[in-house]
C-alpha positions in Angstrom: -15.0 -37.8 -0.5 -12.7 -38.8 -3.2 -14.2 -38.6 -6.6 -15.5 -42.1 -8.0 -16.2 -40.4 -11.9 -13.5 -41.5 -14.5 -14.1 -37.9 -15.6 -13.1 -36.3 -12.5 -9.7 -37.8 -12.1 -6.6 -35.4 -13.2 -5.1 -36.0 -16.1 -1.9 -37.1 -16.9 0.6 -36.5 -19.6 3.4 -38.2 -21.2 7.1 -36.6 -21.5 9.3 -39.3 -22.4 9.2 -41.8 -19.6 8.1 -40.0 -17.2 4.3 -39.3 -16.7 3.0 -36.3 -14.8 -0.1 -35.0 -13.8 -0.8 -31.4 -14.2 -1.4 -30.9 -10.2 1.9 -31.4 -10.0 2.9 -28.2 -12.2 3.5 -24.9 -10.2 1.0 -23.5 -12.5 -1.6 -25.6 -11.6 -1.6 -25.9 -8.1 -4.2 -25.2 -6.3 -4.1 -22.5 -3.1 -5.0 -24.2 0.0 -7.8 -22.5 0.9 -9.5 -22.4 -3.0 -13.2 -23.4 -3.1 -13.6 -26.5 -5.3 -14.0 -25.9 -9.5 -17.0 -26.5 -11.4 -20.6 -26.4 -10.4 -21.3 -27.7 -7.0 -23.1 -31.4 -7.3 -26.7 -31.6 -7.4 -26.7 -35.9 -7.2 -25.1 -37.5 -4.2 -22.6 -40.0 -5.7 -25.3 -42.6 -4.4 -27.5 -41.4 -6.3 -25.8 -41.7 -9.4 -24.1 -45.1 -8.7 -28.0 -46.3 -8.5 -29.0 -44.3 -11.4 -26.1 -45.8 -13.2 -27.1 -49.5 -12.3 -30.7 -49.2 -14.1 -29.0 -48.3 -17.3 -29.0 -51.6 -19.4 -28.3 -50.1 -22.4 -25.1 -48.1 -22.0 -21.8 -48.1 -19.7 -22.5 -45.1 -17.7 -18.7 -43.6 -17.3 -18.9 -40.3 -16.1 -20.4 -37.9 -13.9 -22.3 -35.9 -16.1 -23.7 -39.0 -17.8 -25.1 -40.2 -14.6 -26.7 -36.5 -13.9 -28.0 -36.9 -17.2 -29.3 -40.6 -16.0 -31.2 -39.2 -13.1 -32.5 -36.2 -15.1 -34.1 -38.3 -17.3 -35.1 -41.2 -14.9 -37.4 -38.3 -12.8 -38.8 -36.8 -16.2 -39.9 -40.5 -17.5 -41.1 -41.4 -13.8 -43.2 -38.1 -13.6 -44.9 -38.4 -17.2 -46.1 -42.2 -16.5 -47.4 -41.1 -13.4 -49.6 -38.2 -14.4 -50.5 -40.4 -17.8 -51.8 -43.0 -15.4 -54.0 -40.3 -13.6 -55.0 -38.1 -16.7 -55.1 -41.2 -19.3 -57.2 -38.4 -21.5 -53.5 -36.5 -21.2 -51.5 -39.7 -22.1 -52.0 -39.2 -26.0 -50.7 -35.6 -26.0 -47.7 -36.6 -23.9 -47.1 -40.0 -25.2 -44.9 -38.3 -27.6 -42.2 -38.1 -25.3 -42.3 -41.7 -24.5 -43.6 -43.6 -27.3 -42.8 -45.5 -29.0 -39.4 -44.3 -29.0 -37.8 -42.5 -26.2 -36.8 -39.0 -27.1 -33.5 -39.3 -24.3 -32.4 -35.5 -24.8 -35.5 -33.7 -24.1 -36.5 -36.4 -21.2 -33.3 -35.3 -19.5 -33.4 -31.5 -20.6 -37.3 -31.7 -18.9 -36.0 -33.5 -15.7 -33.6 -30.3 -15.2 -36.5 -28.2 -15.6 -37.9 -29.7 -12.3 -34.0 -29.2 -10.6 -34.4 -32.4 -8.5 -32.2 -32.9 -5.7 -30.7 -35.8 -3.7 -29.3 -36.1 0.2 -26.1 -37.8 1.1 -28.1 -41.3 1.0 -29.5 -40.9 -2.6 -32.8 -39.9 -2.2 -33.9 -38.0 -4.7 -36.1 -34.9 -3.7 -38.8 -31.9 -5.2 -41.4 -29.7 -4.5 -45.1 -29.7 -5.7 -43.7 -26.5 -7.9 -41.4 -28.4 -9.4 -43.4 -31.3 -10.7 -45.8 -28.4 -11.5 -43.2 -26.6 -13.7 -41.8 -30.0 -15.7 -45.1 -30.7 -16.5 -46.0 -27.1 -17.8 -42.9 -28.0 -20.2 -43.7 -31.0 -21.0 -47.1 -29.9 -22.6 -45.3 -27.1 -24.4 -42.7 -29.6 -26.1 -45.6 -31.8 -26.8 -47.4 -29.7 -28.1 -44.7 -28.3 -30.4 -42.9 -31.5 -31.3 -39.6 -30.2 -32.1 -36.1 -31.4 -32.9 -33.6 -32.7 -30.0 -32.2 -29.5 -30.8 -34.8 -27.6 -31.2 -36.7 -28.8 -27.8 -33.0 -28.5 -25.6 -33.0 -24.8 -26.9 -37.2 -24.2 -25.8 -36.5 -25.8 -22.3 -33.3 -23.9 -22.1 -35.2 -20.8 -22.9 -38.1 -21.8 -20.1 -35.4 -22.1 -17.3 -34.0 -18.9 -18.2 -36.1 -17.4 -16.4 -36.6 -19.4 -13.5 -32.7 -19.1 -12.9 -33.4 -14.6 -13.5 -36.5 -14.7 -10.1 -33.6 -16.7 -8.0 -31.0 -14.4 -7.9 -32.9 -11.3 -8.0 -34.7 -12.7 -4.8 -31.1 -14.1 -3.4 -30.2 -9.6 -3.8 -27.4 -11.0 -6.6 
């Protein structure tokens, strides 16, 4: 599938006026059998094209923006869910949501959850991960801390998660 993300394209460079693109360098070329670079997608590219269509306030322009997008759109989804069951909760999380977003540390506790999507765009999770966003969600309530501060606590609270995987992968 060819890449759709401006930020995915190669760049090109200028030398008088001639442009090149740095696949085209001997240095850069890739051997024919080379897994792909970077991390491997966790968003279809469906996915993030609808992602991308809800956001009204912004141009969405590249890939990591609509990861972020989706992040975020699971997080909110998930809070107003369990504040509509638990409205005794809603005060306690309500931070998160009102009455002004806080956008970094919706998206940083939709990565604690690790959605996933298939090749159609649906997005999917486990009881364990709703479980574990929610678990964060109280604890950056709870705290109320800087953007900064709250990307570094659920940075810390994945940590962990990402230490059981590999140990029961036998990394």
């Amino acid at each position: 599938m060819s890449p759709t993300w401006p930020g995915s394209r190669l760049s090109t460079h200028r030398r008088g006026d001639a442009a090149f693109s740095e696949a085209d360098s001997p240095f850069m070329a890739a051997e024919p059998r080379s897994s792909p670079r970077g991390r491997p997608p966790v968003f279809s590219e469906e996915s993030l094209r609808q992602a991308a269509g809800y956001s009204y306030a912004r141009r969405i322009a590249t890939r990591r923006g609509a990861q972020d997008l989706v992040y975020r759109m699971f997080a909110v989804a998930v809070l107003e869910h369990y504040c509509e069951a638990y409205p005794e909760k809603a005060e306690t999380l309500g931070w998160l949501l009102w009455p002004k977003r806080r956008h970094t540390l919706l998206t940083e506790l939709g990565r604690v959850a690790r959605p996933r999507s298939d090749t159609s765009g649906n997005l999917g999770w486990s009881e364990e991960d709703v479980r574990r966003l929610m678990e964060a969600a109280f604890a950056l309530a709870e705290a109320k801390p800087s953007a900064k501060r709250g990307v570094l606590m659920m940075r810390d609270y994945r940590r962990p998660l990402r230490r059981s995987r590999s140990e029961a992968s036998g990394a």
